[in-house]
N, C-alpha and C positions, 0 to 999 in steps of 0.2 A: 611224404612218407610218415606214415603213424609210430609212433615209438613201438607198437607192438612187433610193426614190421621190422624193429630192426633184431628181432629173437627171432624169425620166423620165414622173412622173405631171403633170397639167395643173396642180393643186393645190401641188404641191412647187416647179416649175417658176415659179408667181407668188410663191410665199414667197420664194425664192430673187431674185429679181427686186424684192423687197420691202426686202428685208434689204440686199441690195447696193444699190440704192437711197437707202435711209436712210443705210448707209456711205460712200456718193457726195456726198451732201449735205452732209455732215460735213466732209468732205475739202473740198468748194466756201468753206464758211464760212472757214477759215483760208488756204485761196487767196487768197481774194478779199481776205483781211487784210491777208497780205503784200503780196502785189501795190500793194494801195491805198496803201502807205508810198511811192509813185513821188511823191504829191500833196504831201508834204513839200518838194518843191522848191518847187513852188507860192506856198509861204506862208515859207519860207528858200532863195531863189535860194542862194546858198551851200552848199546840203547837197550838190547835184550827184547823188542819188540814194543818198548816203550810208548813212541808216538803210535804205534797201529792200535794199541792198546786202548790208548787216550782218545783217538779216532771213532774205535769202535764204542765207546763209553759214551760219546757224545751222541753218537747217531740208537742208542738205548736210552739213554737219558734225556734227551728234547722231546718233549710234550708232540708239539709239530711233525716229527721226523717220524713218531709211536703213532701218529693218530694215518701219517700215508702209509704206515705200514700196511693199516686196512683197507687202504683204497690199493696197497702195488699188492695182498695177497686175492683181492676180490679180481682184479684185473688178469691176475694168474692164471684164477679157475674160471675165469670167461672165454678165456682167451684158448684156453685148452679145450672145455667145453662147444664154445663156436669151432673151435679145428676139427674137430672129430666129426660134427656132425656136417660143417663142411664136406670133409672127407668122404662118408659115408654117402653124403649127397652127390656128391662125382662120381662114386666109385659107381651108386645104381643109375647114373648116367651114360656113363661107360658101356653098360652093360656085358658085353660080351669082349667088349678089346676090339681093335680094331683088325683088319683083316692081315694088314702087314706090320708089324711093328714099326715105327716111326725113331726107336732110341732115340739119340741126344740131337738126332736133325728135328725133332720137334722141339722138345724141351729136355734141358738138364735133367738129368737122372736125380739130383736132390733134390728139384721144385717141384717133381713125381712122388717125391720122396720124405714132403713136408710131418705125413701124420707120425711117419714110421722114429724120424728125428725127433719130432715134436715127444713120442713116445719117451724115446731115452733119456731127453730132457727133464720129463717128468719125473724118471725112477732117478736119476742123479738130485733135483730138487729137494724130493724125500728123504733121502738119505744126507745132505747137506742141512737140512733144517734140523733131520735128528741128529746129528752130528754138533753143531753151532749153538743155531739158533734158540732148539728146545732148554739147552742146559745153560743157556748162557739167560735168556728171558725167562722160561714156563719154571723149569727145576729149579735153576738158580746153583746148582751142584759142583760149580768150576771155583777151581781155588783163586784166591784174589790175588789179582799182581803187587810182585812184593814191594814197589816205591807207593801203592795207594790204595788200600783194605776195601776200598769203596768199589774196583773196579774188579770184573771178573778178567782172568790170564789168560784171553781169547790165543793171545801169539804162542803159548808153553800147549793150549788146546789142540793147535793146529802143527806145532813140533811133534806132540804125540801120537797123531793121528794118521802124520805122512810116514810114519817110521813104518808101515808097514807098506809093503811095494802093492799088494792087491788094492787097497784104498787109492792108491798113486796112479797104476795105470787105469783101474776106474774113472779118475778124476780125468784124466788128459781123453779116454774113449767121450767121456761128456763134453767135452773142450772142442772134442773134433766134431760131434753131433754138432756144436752151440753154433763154428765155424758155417760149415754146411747150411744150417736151417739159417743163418744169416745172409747169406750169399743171396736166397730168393727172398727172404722175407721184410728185410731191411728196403728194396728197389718195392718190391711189393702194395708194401704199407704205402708208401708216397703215391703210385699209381692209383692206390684205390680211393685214395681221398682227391683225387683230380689232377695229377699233376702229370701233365701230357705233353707240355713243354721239349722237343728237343733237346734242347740246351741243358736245359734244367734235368733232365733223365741223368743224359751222359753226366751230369755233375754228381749227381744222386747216385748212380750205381759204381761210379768211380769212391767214390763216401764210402758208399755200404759194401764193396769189396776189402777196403781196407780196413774199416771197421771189423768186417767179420773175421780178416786175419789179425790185424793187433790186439783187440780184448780179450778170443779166443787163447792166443799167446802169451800174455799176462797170466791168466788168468790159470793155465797150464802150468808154467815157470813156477808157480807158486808151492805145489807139492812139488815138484824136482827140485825147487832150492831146500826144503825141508825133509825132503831124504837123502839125498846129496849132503848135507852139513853146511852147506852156503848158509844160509841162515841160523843160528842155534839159540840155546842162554849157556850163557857163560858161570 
């Protein structure tokens, strides 16, 4: 296969979607890492978001971690880019539907359902990046946490931010998309890069089932501890 083909042909198109995928995934696990350091208050009211704090400062601060930033935003807009035009590509495939519908005795309503998930994903992305990531990297505009002037109060950011309940049930609507477009995409990626294994599948889709409920879950928890009061600064 030509590199060109893999922008172009149907085959290159899911590789690429596979691969960016799998690098998506990656990126969710250490997300969801950091992030989950908010729960340290939890269990020492006193920390005030301390180590998330210090967490998030390290992963803005390392040269390394700054420079895949560029490789996990470019993989983002590939990956979305190749979905659609996926999509679009089945959809005139499709053409008219088929004469009976098949529902979920063909396939899952959400792996029918990838661009429409993939969609939400996207408009939750947007509004996370301007939320976090803009004022905390591009503006620079967040107050610095009060034990070290050096770093910006990503954890009093994100206290702020859940206090309003529309942002909160937003956040968890994007949680349940993330879950959903997990469920086919996570078994997916593996499939397309070869792996046809029985053994190996049932291992993989049993992973990628509970993957897509645990991080989704986390990930949710996170504004409910922050409008709830589970979480605060003292």
């Amino acid at each position: 296969m030509k590199w060109s083909e893999l922008f172009t042909s149907s085959i290159g198109k899911k590789l690429v979607m596979a691969f960016t995928g799998i690098f998506l995934i990656l990126f969710l696990i250490v997300h969801v890492g950091i992030n989950a350091c908010i729960f340290a208050d939890v269990f020492d009211p006193t920390d005030n978001g301390e180590i998330f704090n210090r967490a998030a400062h390290f992963m803005a601060a390392t040269i390394v971690i700054r420079i895949a930033e560029v490789g996990l935003f470019a993989g983002i807009i590939l990956h979305i880019v190749q979905g659609y035009m996926l999509s679009a590509q089945n959809q005139s495939r499709r053409g008219k539907g088929y004469a009976v519908a098949m529902g979920n005795k063909g396939s899952k309503w959400y792996s029918r359902s990838m661009g429409l998930l993939g969609t939400l994903i996207l408009m939750f992305l947007i509004l996370h990046v301007s939320q976090f990531w803009w004022d905390s990297r591009i503006a620079h505009n967040l107050e610095p946490a009060a034990y070290d002037a050096s770093q910006h109060d990503l954890f009093a950011r994100m206290i702020e931010v859940f206090q309003n309940p529309v942002m909160v049930v937003l956040y968890i609507i994007a949680c349940i998309s993330l879950a959903y477009h997990l469920m086919h995409g996570f078994q997916s990626s593996f499939r397309t890069i070869g792996v046809h294994n029985n053994k190996y599948l049932k291992m993989i889709k049993g992973i990628g089932y509970g993957f897509a409920i645990i991080v989704p879950i986390i990930f949710a928890l996170m504004p409910i501890a922050c409008y709830f009061g589970w979480v605060a600064i003292d």
